[in-house]
C-alpha positions as CSV (number, residue, x, y, z in Angstrom):
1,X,0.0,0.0,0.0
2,X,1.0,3.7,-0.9
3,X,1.5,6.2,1.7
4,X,-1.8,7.8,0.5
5,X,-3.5,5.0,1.1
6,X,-2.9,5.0,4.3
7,X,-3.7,8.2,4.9
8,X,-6.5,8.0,2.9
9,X,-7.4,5.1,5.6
10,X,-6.8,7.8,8.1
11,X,-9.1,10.1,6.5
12,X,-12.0,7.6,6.2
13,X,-11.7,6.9,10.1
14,X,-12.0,10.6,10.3
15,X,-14.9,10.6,8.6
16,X,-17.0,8.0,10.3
17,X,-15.8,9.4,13.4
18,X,-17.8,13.0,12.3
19,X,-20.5,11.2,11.2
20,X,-21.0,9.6,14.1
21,X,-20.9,12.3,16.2
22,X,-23.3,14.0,14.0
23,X,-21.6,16.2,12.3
24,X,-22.8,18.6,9.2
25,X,-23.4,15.3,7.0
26,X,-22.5,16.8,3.6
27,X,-19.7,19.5,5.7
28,X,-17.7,15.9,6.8
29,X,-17.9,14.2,3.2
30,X,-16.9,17.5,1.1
31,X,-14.0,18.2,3.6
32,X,-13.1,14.3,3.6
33,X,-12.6,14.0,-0.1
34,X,-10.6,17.4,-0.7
35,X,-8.4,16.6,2.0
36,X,-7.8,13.3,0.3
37,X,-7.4,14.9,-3.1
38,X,-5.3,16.9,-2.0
39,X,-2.9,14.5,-0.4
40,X,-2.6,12.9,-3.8
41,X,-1.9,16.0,-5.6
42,X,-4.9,16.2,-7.5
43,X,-7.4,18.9,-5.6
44,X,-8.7,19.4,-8.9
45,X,-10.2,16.5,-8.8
46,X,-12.8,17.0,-6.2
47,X,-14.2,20.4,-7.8
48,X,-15.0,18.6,-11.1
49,X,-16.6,16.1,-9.2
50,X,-18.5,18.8,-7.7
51,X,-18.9,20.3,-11.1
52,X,-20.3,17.2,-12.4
53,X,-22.6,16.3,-10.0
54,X,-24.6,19.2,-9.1
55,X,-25.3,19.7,-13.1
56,X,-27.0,16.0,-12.9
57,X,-30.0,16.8,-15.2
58,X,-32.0,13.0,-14.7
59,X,-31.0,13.3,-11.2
60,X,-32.1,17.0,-10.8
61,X,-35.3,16.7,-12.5
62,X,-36.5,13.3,-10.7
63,X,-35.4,14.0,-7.3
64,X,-36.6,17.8,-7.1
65,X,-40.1,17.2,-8.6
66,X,-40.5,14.3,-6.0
67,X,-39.5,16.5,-3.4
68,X,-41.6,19.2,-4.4
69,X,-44.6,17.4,-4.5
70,X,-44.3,15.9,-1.4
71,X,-44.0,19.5,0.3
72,X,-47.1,19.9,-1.1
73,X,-48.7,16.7,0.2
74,X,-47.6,17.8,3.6
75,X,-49.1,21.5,3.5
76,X,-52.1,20.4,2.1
77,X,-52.4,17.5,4.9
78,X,-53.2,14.9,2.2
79,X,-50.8,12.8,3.6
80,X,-52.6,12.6,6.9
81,X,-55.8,12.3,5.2
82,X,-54.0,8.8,4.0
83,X,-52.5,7.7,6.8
84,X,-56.1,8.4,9.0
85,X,-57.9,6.4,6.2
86,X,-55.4,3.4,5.8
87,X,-55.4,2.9,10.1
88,X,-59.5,3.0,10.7
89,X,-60.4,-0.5,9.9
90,X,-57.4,-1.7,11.8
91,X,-58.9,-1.8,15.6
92,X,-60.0,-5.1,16.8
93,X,-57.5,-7.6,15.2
94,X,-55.7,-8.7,17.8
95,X,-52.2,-10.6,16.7
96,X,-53.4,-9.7,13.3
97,X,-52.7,-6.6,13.9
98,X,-48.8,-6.6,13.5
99,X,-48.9,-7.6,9.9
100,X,-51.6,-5.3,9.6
101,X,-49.8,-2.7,10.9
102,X,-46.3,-3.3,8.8
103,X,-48.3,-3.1,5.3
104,X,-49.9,0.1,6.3
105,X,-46.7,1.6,7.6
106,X,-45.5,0.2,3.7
107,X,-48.2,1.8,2.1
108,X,-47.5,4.8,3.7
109,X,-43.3,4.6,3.4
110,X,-44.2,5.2,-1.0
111,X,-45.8,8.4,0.1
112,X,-43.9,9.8,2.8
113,X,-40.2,9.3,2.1
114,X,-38.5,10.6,5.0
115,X,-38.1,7.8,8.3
116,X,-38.6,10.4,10.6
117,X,-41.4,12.5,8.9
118,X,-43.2,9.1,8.3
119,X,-42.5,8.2,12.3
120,X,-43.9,11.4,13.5
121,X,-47.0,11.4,10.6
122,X,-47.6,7.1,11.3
123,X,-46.2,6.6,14.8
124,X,-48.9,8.0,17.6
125,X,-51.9,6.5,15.7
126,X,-50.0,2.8,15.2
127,X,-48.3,2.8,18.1
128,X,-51.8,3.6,20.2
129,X,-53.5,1.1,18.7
130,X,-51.3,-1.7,19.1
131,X,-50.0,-0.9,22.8
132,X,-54.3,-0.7,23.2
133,X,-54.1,-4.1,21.7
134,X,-51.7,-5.6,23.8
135,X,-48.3,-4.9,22.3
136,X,-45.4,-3.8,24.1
137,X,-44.9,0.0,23.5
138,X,-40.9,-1.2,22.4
139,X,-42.7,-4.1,19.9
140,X,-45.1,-1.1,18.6
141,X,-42.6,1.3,17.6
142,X,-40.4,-1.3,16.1
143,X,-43.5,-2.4,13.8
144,X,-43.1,1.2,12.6
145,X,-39.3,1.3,11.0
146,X,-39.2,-2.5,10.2
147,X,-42.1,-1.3,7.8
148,X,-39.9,1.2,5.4
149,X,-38.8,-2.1,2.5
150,X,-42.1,-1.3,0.4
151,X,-40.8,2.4,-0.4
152,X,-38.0,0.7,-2.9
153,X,-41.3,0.2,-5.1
154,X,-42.0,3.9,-5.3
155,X,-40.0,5.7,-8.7
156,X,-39.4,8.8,-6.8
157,X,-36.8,7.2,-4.0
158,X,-34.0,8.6,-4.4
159,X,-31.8,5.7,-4.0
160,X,-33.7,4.1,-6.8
161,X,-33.0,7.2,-8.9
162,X,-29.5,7.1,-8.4
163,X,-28.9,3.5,-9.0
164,X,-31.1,3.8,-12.6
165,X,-28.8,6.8,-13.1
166,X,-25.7,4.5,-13.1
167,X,-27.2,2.0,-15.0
168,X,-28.5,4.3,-17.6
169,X,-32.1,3.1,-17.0
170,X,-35.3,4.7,-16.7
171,X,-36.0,4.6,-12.9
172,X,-39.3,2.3,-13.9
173,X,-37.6,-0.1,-15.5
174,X,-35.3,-0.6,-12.5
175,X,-38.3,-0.4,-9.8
176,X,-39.9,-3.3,-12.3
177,X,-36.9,-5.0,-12.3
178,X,-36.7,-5.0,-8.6
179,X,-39.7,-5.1,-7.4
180,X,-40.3,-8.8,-6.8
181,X,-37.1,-8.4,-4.5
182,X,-38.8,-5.6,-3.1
183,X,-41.9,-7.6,-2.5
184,X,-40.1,-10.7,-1.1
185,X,-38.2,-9.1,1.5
186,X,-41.1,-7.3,2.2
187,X,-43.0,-10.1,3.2
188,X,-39.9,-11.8,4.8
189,X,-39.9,-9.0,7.5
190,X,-43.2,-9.0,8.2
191,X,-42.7,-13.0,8.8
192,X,-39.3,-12.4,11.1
193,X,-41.0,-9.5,13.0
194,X,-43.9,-11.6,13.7
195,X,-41.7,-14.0,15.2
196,X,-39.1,-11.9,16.9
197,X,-42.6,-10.6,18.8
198,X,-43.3,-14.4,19.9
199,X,-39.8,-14.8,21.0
200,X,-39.8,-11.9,23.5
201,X,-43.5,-12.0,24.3
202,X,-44.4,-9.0,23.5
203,X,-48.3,-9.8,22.6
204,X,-50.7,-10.6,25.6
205,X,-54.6,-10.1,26.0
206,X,-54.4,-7.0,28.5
207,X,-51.5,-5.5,27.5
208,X,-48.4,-4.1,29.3
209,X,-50.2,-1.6,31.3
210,X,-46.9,-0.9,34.1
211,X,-44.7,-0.4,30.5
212,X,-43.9,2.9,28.7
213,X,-46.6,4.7,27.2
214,X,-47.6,6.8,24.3
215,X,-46.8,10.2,23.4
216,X,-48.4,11.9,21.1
217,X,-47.0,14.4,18.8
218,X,-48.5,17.5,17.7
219,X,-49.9,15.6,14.5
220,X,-53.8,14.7,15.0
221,X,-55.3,13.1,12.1
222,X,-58.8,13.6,10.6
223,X,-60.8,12.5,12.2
224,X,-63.1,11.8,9.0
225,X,-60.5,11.3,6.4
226,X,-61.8,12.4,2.3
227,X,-60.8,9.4,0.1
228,X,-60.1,12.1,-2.8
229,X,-57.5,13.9,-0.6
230,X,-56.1,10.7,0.6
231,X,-55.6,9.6,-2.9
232,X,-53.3,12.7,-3.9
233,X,-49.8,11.3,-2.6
234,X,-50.0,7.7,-3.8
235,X,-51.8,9.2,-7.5
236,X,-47.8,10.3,-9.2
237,X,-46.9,6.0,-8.1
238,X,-50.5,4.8,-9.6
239,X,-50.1,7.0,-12.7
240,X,-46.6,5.2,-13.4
241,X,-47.2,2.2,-12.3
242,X,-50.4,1.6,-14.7
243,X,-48.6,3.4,-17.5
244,X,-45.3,1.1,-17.3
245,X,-47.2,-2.2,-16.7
246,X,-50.6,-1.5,-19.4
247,X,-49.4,1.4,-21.3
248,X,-45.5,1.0,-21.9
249,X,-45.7,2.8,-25.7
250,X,-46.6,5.9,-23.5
251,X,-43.5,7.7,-22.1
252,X,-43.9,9.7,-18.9
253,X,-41.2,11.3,-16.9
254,X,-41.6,10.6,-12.9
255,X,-41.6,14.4,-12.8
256,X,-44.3,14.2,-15.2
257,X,-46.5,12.2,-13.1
258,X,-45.9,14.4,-9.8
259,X,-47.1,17.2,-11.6
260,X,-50.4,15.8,-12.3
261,X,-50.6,14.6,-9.1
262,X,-49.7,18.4,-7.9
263,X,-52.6,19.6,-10.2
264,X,-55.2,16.9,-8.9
265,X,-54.2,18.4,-5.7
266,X,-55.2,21.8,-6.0
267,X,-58.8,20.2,-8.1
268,X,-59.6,18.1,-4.8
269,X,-58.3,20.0,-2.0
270,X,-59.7,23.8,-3.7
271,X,-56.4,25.1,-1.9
272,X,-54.5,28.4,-2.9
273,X,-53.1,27.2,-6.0
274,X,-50.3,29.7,-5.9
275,X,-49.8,29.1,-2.1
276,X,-49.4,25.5,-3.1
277,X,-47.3,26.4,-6.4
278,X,-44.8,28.5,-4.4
279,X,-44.5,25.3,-1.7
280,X,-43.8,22.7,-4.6
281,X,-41.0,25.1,-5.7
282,X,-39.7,25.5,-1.8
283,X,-39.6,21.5,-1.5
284,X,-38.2,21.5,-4.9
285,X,-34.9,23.9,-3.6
286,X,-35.0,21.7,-0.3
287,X,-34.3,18.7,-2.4
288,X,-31.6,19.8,-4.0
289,X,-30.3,20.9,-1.1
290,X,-30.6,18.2,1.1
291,X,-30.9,14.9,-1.2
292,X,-28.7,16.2,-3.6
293,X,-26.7,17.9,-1.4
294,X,-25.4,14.3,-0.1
295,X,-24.8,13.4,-3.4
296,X,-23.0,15.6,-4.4
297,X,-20.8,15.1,-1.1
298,X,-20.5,11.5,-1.6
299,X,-19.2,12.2,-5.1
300,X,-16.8,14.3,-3.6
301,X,-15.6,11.8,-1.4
302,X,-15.6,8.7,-4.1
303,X,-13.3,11.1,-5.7
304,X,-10.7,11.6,-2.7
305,X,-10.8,7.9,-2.7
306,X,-10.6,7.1,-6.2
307,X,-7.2,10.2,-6.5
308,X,-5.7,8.1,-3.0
309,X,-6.1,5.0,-5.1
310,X,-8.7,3.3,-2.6
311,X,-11.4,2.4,-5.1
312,X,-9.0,0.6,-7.2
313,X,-7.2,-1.7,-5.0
314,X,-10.9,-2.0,-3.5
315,X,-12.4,-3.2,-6.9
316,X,-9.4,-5.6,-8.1
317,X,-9.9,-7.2,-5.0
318,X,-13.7,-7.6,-5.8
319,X,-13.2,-8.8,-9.5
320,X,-12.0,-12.0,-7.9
321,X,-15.5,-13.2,-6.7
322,X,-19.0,-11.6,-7.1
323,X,-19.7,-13.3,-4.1
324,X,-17.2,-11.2,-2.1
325,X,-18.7,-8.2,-4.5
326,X,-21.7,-8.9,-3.2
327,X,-21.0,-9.8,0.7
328,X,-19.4,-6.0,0.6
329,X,-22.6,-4.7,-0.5
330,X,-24.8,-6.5,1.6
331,X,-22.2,-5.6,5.0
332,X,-20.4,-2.3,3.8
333,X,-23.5,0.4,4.0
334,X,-25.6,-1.8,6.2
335,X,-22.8,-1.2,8.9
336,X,-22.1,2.5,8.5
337,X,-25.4,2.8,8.6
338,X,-25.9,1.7,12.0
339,X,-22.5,3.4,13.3
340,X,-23.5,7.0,11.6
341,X,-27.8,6.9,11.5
342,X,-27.9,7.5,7.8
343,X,-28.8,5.5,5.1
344,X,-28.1,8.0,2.6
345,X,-24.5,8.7,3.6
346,X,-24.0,4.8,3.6
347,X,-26.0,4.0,-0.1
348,X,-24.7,6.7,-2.0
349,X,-21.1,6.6,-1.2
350,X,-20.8,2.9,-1.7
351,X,-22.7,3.3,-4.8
352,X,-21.0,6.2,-6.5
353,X,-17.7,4.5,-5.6
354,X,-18.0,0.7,-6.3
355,X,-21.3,-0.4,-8.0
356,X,-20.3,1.4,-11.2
357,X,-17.7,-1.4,-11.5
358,X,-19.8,-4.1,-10.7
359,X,-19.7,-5.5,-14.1
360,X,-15.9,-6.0,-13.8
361,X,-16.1,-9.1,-11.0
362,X,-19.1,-10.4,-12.5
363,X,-22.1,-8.5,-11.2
364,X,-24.5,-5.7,-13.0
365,X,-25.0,-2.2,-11.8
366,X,-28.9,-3.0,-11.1
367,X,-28.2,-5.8,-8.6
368,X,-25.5,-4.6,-6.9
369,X,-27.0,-1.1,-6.8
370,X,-30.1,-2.4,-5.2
371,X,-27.5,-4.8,-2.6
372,X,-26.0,-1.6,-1.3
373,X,-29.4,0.7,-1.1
374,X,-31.3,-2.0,1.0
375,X,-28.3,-3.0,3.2
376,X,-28.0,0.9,4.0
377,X,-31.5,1.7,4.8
378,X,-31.4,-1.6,6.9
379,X,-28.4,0.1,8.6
380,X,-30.2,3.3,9.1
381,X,-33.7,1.2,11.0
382,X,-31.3,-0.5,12.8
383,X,-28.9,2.7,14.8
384,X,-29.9,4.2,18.0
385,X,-28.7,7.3,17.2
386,X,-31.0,7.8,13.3
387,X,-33.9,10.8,14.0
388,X,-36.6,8.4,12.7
389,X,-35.8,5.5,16.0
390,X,-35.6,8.3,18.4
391,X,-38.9,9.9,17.4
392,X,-40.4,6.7,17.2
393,X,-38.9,5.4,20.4
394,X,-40.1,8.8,22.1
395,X,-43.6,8.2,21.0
396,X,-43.4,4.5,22.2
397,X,-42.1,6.0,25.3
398,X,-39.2,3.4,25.8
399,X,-35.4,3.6,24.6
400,X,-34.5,3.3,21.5
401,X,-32.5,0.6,22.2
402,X,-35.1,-1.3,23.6
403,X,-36.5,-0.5,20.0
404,X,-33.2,-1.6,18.0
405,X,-33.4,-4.8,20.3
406,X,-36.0,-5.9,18.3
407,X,-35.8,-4.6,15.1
408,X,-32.3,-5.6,14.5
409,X,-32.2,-9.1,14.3
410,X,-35.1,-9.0,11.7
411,X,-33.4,-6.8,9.3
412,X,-30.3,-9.0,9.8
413,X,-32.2,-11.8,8.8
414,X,-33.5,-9.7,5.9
415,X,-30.2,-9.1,4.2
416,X,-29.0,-12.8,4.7
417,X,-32.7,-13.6,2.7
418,X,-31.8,-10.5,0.0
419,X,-28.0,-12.0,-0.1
420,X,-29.2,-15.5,-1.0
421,X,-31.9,-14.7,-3.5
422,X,-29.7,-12.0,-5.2
């Protein structure tokens, strides 16, 4: 190994150590990957990365339209409107109700990307009714992130973007191409939580009265939900979804498709339509900000480690099994994941660095991709320290360990199940 390498090495510990302690995400990886670009002589290296991601036009275009859309599902409460209507019938099952629970949570993970906006939106209402139907508060909250799996099936994740982006795919074809993965592992948590509740005992007639509690947030649902409203955030995934499957000589853009579902908004919901026009275009800049705002760090960083050499000792290592390709992906992002909270820092550095050379031990971009962006947000459900456990654990009223205790054997049965059908 070169002496940039190493401190390449150096600057990687450095790195997970800022994450970790919660550092400015995007501040550590930018700062990361100039320091090691300049340690190999080549600083100009990480401003045309910078250059070249930020001008990203499929990137741009998909992931700020998604973004913008779902700002205004949240102004308009639309996305309340769903979550109130999917939870109603769901009083009164008993057991039933974990599974029950998990493919509502699912449901509402395609319209409601963000962990901890869907745990504060989701959490009081599921976690009520299943501590009311004899759950453990700790078994209730972990119902909520084990749930997340189904939003792989939605074409404006961002993780899905990016991988279809490296592939040079239309982001349908690759949620298509995935999505009886998707679907399998899906239903494989919902089996392994079921049985991880047995295990600790965590379901009794009566309940745990002398046990944690709920919290409720300063979301309140409807009370009488309006079907047409609660239609608006899942209407952008319907339109593709029924266009790509029965329609596939018709091309439509995911952008495309949240903009009807922006104008069907404003037609059900009579709101302001410039109020809601100038909030589209404020979640719009928010996106780029923040989503592609990591990406653009993470290319950053690829690029320190590609100047230090890193990436292609890494990869020459990889070409001499897919299955050690493959075991990376599956460990790699699921790990930092846990250690830093995010899922995005984990799944978009691995993936900007290594899956774009996944043909060279014997792999394709698509399935390596989609390795890396499950193991990361399985990371991410599974850390202590990620905003979407602690805002669930606080509604739950217990510590989030008490939530990871439960949650993390399941999704590490999940990626063992994802690394064997893969």
């Amino acid at each position: 190994m070169t002496w940039t390498m190493w401190a390449a090495l150096i600057v990687v510990v450095g790195t997970v150590w800022g994450l970790v302690k919660k550092y400015e995400t995007r501040l550590v990886l930018l700062v990361s990957g100039l320091i090691m670009t300049i340690l190999s002589l080549d600083p100009m290296a990480a401003f045309q990365q910078f250059d070249k991601s930020m001008t990203n036009n499929s990137l741009i275009i998909v992931i700020c339209s998604s973004m913008g859309f779902a700002a205004v599902m949240n102004l308009t409460k639309c996305d309340l409107h769903l979550v109130s209507l999917l939870t109603k019938p769901l009083n009164k099952l008993g057991l039933l109700l974990l599974p029950c629970c998990m493919i509502v949570t699912g449901i509402t993970s395609l319209a409601i990307s963000s962990l901890s906006g869907m745990c504060a939106a989701i959490g009081p209402t599921i976690v009520a009714l299943m501590v009311r139907a004899g759950f453990r508060p700790a078994m209730a909250a972990a119902t909520v992130i084990a749930s997340t799996l189904p939003s792989f099936w939605s074409p404006g994740s961002s993780h899905n973007i990016f991988v279809a982006k490296l592939a040079e795919w239309d982001v349908m074809q690759f949620v298509t191409y995935t999505g009886l993965r998707t679907t399998m592992i899906s239903i494989f948590c919902i089996v392994c939580l079921t049985v991880v509740c047995f295990i600790y005992g965590d379901f009794k007639k009566g309940g745990f009265a002398s046990e944690g509690g709920v919290n409720h947030s300063d979301v309140e649902l409807p009370e009488h939900p309006n079907p047409l409203w609660a239609l608006a955030p899942l209407l952008p995934v319907i339109i593709l979804f029924v266009i790509a499957f029965w329609f596939p000589s018709i091309k439509i853009s995911v952008a495309t498709a949240m903009l009807f579902g922006f104008i069907y908004t404003i037609i059900v919901t009579r709101a302001n339509p410039a109020e809601l026009l100038k909030k589209f275009f404020d979640g719009m800049g928010r996106g780029y900000g923040n989503v592609l705002g990591l990406i653009i760090a993470a290319g950053v960083f690829a690029a320190g480690l590609r100047t230090c050499g890193v990436i292609d000792v890494f990869v020459e290592y990889l070409k001499h099994s897919s299955e050690v390709a493959k075991l990376g992906a599956a460990i790699g992002p699921m790990v930092l994941g846990i250690m830093t909270g995010s899922g995005d820092a984990a799944g978009f550095a691995f993936n900007e660095a290594v899956t774009p050379h996944a043909a060279e031990f014997g792999m394709t971009i698509p399935d390596l991709g989609y390795i890396a962006i499950v193991s990361a947000t399985l990371g991410r459900v599974s850390s202590p320290i990620a905003a979407g456990v602690i805002i669930i654990a606080g509604i739950a009223n217990v510590s989030p360990l008490e939530v990871i205790k439960r949650s993390l054997p399941v999704n590490i049965a999940v990626m063992v199940f994802l690394y064997i059908i893969s």
